[in-house]
N, C-alpha and C positions, 0 to 999 in steps of 0.2 A: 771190111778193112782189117788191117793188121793195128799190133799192138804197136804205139811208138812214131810210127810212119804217117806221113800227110801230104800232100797234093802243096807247089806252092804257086801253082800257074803255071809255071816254068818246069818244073821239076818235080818227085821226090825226096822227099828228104826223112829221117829218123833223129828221134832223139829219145835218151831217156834220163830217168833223173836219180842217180847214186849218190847216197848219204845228203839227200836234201838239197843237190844240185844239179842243174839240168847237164847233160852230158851230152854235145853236139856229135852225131855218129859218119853225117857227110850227106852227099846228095848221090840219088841212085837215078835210072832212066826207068825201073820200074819198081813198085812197092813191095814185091817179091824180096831183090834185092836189100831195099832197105828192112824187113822183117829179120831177115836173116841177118842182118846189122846190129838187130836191137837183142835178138837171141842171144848172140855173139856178144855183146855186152853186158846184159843180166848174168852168160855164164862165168864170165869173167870177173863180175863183179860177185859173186857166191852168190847173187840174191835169186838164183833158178829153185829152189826149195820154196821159195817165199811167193812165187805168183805162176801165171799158166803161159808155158811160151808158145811165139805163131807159130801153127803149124802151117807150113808152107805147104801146098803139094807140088809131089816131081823133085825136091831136093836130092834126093839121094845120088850125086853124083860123084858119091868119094866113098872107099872101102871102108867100114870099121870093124876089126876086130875083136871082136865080146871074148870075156873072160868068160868064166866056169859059171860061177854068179850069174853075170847077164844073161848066160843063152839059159841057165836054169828059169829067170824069171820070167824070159818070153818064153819057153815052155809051157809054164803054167800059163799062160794067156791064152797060148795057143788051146790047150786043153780047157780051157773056157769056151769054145769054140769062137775064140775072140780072135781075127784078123790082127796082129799086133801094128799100131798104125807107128807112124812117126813120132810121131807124140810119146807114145808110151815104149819107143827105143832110146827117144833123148832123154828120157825121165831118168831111164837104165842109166844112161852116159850119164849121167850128170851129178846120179847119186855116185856114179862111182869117183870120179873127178873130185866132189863133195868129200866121200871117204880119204882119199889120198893126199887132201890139203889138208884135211882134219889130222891123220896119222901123222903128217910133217911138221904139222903145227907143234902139236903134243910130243913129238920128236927133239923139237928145239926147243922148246920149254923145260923139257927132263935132260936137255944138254944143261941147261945154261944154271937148273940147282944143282946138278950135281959137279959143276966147275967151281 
């Protein structure tokens, strides 16, 4: 099973729970779907550093393009003679998203002393 996702009889459904509350994600027609709900959520909620997202397989149905960074650290994987999975491209995405709210963060913080 996936993380998040449950069977209701009727349906799928996902949910997860940010800052101690449960987070209704919706109902899907298969678990897949709803995994990809709750991914979509944790990343959204910063907490993807904090636990291990589903790895769906066969997801890949949309382009992304890796910066300098990320194709360096699936590099290195690859030269592990490690297959880099899904799993450890979203980790890539995710630190990097991670980074970029972090830099904005700290960007309006150093706005708003030095106003």
């Amino acid at each position: 099973g996936y993380r998040g996702v449950y069977w209701t009889g009727k349906c799928w459904q996902a949910s997860c729970f940010i800052n101690g509350k449960q987070k209704y994600l919706g109902a899907f027609l298969s678990p897949e779907q709803g995994a990809l709900a709750w991914n979509q959520a944790i990343v959204d909620a910063d907490l993807a550093e904090y636990t291990t997202l589903n790895d769906v397989p066969g997801q890949w149905r949309f382009t992304i393009i890796l910066g300098a960074e990320e194709r360096t650290m699936l590099a290195e994987l690859a030269q592990e003679d490690m297959r880099p999975s899904y799993g450890d491209m979203i980790r890539v995405l995710i630190r990097r998203e991670y980074l970029r709210r972090k830099a904005a963060k700290y960007e309006a913080q150093h706005e708003q002393v030095s106003a």
